[in-house]
MARKOLLUM-19864 format. One line per 4 residues: number of its first residue (from 0); for each residue x, y, z of C-alpha. Coordinates in nm, 3 decimals, decimal comma. Each point is the difference from the previous one (the first is absolute). Last residue first. Layout:
N
NUM = X/Y/Z  ... $
# end
This chain:
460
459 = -1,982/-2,389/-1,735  -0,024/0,304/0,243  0,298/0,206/-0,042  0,250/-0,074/0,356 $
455 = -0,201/-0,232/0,300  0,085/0,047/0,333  -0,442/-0,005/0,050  -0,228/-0,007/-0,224 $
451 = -0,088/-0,319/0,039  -0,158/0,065/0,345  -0,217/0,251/-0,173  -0,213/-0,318/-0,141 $
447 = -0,079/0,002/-0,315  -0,355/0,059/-0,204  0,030/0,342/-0,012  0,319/0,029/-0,172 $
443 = -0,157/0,145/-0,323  -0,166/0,248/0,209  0,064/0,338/-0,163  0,239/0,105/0,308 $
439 = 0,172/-0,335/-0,017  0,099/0,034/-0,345  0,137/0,333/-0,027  0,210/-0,041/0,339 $
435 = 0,147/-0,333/-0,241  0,026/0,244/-0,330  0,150/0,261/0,209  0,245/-0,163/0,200 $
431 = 0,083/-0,215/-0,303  0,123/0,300/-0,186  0,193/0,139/0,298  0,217/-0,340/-0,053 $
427 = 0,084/-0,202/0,320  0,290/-0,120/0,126  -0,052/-0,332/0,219  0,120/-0,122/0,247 $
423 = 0,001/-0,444/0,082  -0,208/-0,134/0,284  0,166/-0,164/0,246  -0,070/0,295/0,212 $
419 = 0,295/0,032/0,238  0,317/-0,113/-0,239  -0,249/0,186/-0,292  0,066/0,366/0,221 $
415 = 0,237/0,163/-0,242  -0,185/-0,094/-0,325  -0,354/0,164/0,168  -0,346/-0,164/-0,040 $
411 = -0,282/0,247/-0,024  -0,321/0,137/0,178  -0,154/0,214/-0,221  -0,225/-0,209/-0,133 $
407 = -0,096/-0,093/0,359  -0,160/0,390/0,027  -0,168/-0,069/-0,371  -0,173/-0,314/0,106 $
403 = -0,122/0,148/0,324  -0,123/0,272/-0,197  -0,131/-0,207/-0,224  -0,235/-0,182/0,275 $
399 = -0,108/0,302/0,202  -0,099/0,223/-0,396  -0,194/-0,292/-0,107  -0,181/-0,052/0,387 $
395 = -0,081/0,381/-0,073  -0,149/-0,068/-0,332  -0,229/-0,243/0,126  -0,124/0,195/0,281 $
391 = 0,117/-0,106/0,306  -0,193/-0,111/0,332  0,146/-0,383/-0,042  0,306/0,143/0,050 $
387 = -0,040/-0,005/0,398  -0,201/0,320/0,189  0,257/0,124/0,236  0,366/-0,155/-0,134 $
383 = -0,198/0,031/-0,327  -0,006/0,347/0,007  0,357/0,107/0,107  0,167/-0,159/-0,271 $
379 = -0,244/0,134/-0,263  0,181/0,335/0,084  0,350/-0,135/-0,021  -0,126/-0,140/-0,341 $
375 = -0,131/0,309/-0,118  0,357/0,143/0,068  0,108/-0,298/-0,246  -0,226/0,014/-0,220 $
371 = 0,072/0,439/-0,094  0,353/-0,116/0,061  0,024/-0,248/-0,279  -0,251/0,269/-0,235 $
367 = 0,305/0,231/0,033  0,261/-0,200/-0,073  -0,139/-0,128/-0,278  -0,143/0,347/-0,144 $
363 = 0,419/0,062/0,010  0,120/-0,307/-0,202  -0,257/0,073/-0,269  0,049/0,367/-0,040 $
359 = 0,381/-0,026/-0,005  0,288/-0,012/0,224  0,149/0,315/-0,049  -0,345/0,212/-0,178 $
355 = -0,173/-0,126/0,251  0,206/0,037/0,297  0,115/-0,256/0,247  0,374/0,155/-0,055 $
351 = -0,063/0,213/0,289  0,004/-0,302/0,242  -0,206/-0,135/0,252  -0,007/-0,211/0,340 $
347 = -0,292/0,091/0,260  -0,266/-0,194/-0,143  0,151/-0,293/-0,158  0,185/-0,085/0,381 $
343 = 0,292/-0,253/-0,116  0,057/-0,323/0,202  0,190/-0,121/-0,307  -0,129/-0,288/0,115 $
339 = -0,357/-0,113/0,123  -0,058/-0,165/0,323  -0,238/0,158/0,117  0,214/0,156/0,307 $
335 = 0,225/0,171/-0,278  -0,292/0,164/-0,125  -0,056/0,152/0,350  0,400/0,103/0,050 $
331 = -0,067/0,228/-0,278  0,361/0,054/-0,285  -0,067/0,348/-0,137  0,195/0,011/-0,341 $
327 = 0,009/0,432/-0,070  0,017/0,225/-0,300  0,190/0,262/-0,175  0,172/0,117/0,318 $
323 = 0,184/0,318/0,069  -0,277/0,131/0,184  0,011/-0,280/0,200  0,332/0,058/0,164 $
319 = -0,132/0,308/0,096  -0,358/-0,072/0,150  0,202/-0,294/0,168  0,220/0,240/0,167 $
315 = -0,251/0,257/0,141  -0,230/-0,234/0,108  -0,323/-0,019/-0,123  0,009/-0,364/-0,079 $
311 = -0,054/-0,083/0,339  0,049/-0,345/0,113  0,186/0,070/0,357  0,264/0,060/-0,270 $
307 = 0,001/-0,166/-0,341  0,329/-0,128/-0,117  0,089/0,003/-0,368  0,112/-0,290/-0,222 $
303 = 0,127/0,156/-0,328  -0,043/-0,159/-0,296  0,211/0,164/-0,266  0,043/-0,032/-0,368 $
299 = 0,302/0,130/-0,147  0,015/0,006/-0,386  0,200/-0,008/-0,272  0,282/0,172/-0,238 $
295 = -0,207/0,250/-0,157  -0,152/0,111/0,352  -0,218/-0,115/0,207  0,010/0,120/0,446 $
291 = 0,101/-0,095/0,335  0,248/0,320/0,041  -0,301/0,251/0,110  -0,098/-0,263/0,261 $
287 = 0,313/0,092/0,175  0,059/0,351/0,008  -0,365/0,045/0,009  -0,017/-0,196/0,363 $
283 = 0,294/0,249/0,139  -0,158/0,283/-0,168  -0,325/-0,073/0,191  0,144/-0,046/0,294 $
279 = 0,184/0,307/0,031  -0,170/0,133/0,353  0,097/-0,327/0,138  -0,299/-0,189/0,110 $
275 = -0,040/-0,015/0,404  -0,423/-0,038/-0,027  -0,023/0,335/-0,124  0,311/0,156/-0,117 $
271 = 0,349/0,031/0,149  0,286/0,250/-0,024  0,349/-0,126/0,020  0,178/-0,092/0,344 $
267 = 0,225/-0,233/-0,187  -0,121/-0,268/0,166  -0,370/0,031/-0,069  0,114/0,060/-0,360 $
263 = 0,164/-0,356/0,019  -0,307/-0,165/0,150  -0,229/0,149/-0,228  0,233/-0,114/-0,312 $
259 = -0,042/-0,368/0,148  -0,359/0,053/0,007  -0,035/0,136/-0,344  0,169/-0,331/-0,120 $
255 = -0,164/-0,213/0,202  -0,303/0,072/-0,144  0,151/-0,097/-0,335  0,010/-0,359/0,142 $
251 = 0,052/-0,275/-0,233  0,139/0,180/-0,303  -0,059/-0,249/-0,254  0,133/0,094/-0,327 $
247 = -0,107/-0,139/-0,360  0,230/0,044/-0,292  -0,059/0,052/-0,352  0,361/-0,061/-0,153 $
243 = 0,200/0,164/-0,235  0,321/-0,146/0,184  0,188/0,306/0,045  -0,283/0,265/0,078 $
239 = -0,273/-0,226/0,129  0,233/-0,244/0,207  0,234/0,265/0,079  -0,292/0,228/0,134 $
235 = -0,169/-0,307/0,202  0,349/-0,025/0,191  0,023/0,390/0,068  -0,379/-0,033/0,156 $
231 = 0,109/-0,266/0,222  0,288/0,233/0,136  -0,254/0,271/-0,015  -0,246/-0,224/0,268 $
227 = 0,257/-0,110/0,233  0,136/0,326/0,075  -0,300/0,118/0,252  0,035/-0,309/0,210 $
223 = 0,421/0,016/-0,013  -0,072/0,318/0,119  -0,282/-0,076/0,267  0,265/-0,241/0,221 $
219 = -0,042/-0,368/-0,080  -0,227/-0,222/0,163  -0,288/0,024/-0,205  0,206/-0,081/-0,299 $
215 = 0,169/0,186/-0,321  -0,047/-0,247/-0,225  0,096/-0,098/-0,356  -0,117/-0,280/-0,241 $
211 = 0,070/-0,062/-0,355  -0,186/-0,186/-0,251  0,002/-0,267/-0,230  0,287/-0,201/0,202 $
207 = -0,246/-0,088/0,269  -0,301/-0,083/-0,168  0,085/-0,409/0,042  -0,316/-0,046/0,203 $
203 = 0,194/-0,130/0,285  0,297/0,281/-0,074  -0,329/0,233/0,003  -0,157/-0,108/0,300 $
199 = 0,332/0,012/0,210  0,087/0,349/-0,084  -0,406/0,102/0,094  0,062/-0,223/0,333 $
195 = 0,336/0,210/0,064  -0,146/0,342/-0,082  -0,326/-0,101/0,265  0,251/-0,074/0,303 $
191 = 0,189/0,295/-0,109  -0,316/0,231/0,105  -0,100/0,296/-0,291  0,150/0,322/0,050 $
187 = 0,053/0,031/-0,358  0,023/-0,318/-0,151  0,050/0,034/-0,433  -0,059/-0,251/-0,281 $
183 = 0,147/0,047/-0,350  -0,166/-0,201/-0,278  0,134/-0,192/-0,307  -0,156/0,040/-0,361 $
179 = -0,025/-0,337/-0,205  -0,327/0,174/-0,112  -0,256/-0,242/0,028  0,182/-0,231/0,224 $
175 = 0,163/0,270/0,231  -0,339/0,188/0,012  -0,161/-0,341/0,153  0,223/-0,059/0,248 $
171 = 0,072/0,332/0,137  -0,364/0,028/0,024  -0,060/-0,373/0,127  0,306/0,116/0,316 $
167 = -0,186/0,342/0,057  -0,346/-0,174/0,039  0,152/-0,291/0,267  0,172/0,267/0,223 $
163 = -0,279/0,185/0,010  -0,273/-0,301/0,080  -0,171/0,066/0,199  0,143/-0,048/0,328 $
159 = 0,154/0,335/0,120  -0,187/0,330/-0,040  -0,126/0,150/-0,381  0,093/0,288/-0,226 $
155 = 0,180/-0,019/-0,339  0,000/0,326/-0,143  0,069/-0,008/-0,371  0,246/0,222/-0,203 $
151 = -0,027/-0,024/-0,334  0,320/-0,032/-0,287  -0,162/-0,256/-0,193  -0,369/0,005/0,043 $
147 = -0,229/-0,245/0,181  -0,348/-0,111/0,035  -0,176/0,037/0,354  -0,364/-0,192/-0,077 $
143 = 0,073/-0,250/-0,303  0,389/0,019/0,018  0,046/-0,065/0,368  -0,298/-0,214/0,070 $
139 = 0,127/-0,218/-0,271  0,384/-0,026/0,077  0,161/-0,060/-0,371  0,246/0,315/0,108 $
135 = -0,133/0,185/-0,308  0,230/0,373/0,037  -0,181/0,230/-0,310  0,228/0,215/-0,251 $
131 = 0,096/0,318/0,123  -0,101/0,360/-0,126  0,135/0,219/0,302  0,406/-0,064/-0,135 $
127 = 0,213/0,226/0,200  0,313/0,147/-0,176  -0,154/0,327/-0,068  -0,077/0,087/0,390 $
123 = 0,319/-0,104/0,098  0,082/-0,367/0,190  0,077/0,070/0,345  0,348/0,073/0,123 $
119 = 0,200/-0,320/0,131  0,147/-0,013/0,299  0,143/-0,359/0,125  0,353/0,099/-0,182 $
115 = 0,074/-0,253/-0,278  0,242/-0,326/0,078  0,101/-0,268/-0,322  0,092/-0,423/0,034 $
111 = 0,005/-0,053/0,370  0,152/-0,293/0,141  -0,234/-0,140/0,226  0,047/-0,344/0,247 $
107 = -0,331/-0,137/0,153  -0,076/0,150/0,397  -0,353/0,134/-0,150  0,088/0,322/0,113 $
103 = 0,136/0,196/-0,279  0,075/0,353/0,036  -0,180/0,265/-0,228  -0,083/0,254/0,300 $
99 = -0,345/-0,089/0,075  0,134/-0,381/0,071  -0,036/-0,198/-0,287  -0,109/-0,375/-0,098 $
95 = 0,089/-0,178/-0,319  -0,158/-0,224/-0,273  0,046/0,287/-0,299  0,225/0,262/0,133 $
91 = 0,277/-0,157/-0,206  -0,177/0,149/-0,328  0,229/0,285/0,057  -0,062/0,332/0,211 $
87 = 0,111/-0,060/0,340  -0,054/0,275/0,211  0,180/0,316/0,148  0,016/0,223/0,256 $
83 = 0,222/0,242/-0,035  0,317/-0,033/-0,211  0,228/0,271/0,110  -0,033/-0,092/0,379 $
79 = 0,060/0,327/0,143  0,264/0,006/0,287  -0,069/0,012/0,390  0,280/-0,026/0,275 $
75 = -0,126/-0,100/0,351  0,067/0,288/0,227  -0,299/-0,124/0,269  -0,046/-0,411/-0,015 $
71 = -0,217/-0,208/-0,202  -0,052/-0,335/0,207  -0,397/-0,044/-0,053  -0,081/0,231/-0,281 $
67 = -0,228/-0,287/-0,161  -0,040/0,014/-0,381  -0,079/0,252/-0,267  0,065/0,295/0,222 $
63 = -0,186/0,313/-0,061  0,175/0,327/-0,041  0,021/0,342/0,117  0,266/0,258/-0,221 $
59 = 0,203/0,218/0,260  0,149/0,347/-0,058  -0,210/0,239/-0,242  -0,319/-0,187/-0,051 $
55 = -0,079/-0,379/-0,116  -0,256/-0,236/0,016  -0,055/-0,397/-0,113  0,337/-0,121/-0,050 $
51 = 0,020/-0,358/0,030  0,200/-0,191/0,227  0,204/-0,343/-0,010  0,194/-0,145/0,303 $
47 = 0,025/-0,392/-0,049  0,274/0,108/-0,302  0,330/0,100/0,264  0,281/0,126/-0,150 $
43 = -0,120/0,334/-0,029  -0,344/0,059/0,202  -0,257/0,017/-0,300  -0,215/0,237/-0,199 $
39 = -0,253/-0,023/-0,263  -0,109/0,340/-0,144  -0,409/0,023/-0,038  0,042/0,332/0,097 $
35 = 0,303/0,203/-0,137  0,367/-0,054/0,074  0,296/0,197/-0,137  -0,253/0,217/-0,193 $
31 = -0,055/0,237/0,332  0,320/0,184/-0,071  0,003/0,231/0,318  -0,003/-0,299/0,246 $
27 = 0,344/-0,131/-0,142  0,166/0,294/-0,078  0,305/-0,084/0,218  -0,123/-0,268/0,219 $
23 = -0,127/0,116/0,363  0,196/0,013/0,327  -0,067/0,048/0,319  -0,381/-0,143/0,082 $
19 = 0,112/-0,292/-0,216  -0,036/-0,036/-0,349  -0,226/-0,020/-0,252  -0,307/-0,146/0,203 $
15 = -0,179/-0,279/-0,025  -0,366/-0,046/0,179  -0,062/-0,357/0,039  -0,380/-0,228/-0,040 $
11 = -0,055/-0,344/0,052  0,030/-0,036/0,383  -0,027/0,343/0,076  0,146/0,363/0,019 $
7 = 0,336/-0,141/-0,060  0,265/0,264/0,036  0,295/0,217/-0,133  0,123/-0,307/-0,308 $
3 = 0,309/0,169/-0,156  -0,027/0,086/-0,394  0,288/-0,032/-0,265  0,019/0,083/-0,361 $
# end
């Protein structure tokens, strides 16, 4: 079945229509099952065109293109590609970059092994597993304040420079050595400059072929920014439903992807929201945290790096990517400036798992008298930079000096930074955490100094 291109009503977007003003295929618009949206078309003979089918009435079905249009002429010939899009689905994923369409792009030869369609439908109701097993990444400040769950989504929020890149690279890391499990990591509107220093990182930390890596860049039109994110999905589905794997996913930014579906709504002259949000955002966002989920096979954890505009955490897309989330990383700029890596804020990040009845009693009245000292210590902060510490009570100038303790503890050495440090990572037991946080708040530590505390693992 045949369609002829009428008109290009932008740079990424074409209107196709069945035939030509005079003449119409026999049947062809009455039997609306030839094509339906989602369809992938191209211009026969020639593969740089490809369309998808997003709408569709009586005589003319309006599409976006997947690449540039530049060069596509009037009374081109259009055929449906019978395969879609689809993406590798073999272990040779596994130390290789993709475009948001399943293409390498690392420039390295590819034969592929298997293809599946990009679209996947979500796992059912009575296939998802809600009773998971705990995620320990052997990060302290992670598992003592935001501890994790296999199949939970986290929010990882924080600006450039401190320490992002660094986090997601131990995580991977660490989860691959516990668990052997590999990890899938996704760019969605993210710059090239930053995919090519992440790419570089790993090879030089020798990560690279225990995960796979796709991006749909800053650069490239807002389809191949709004695809990126299922096509990374699809490759942490065949490495939970194929290789029984618990997989972690970094979708780095999910922002991006509501902004990307903005920008195609906007041309498509749909109807907008407040703030320039298509009016189906929410289905859009459900359709693909609703896939990143446990079931009998595995899991899919995600941390998803979201964007925070002009800083307000009222807007309409961050209230409804976060209402998918089951806890959030919050990486401050202030901690960072101290010195003191994971840069992680204690007081904004959390997680639903830091329950009593989850963790248990002990872990949780830990984390609780930890931030009671440490927002007194903020406090005390304040009045000796008027009066000195001299004007302390006794059991204030306690709480100052283990809270300073307990804020290095948390510092850590990383495996993927030791070429920088010189000081070798360490993964650290949740046991330890407890015992050593233990410790210092009933004064056994008393007597040393807080520098030692510091990029140290269990305290020996």
């Amino acid at each position: 079945y045949m369609l002829y291109v009428s008109d290009i009503i932008s740079r990424f977007n074409g209107k196709l229509l069945c035939g030509d003003e005079n003449m119409i295929l026999d049947n062809f618009c009455k039997d609306t099952r030839i094509i339906k949206n989602g369809d992938i078309l191209e211009i026969e003979g020639n593969s740089k065109y490809v369309f998808e089918v997003v709408e569709i009435n009586n005589i003319s079905a309006t599409c976006l293109s997947l690449y540039s249009t530049r060069g596509l002429e009037k009374g081109a010939i259009v055929v449906k590609k019978s395969d879609g899009l689809e993406v590798e689905y073999s272990d040779k994923i596994l130390g290789r970059i993709f475009d948001s369409y399943g293409n390498v792009i690392d420039g390295l030869p590819f034969e592929s092994e298997k293809k599946v369609s990009v679209n996947n439908p979500t796992v059912t109701l009575k296939d998802v597993k809600v009773d998971n097993e705990p995620l320990w990444t052997g990060i302290k400040v992670i598992d003592f304040f935001a501890p994790l769950e296999k199949g939970f989504k986290m929010g990882l929020l924080g600006g450039a420079g401190v320490g992002k890149t660094v986090l997601i690279k131990e995580l991977i890391h660490n989860i691959y050595a516990s668990s052997n499990s590999n990890a899938v990591f996704v760019g969605a509107g993210e710059r090239s400059r930053e995919g090519r220093e992440l790419y570089d990182d790993m090879q030089k930390s020798n990560l690279l072929d225990k995960m796979a890596m796709v991006f749909g860049q800053m650069g490239d039109n807002p389809i191949s920014r709004s695809k990126s994110v299922g096509t990374g999905l699809r490759m942490a589905e065949y490495l939970r439903d194929e290789k029984k794997q618990d997989v972690l996913i970094f979708i780095d930014n999910i922002y991006r992807f509501i902004q990307a579906k903005a920008e195609i709504s906007t041309d498509l002259k749909e109807l907008l929201i407040e703030n320039g949000y298509p009016a189906n955002m929410a289905s859009e966002v459900s359709s693909i945290e609703e896939r990143i989920n446990s079931n009998n096979n595995g899991s899919i954890t995600s941390f998803q790096a979201i964007y925070i505009p002009a800083d307000d955490l009222t807007d309409d897309a961050v209230q409804t990517v976060m209402s998918y989330m089951d806890g959030q990383i919050v990486l401050d700029r202030k901690v960072a400036e101290l010195g003191l890596y994971p840069a992680i804020n204690v007081f904004k990040s959390t997680s639903k798992r830091l329950d009593a009845e989850k963790v248990g009693e002990r872990h949780f009245n830990l984390v609780g008298k930890v931030l009671a000292y440490l927002t007194r210590y903020e406090d005390l902060q304040e009045i000796i930079a008027v009066l000195g510490i001299e004007e302390l009570s006794e059991e204030d100038k306690l709480i100052f000096y283990r809270s300073r303790k307990l804020r290095n503890y948390f510092s850590q050495p990383m495996f993927v930074a030791e070429s920088f440090t010189n000081i070798k990572g360490e993964f650290v037991d949740i046991k330890d955490v407890l015992n050593d946080v233990e410790n210092i708040l009933n004064g056994k530590y008393d007597d040393m100094d807080e520098s030692k505390f510091r990029y140290i693992g269990k305290i020996s």
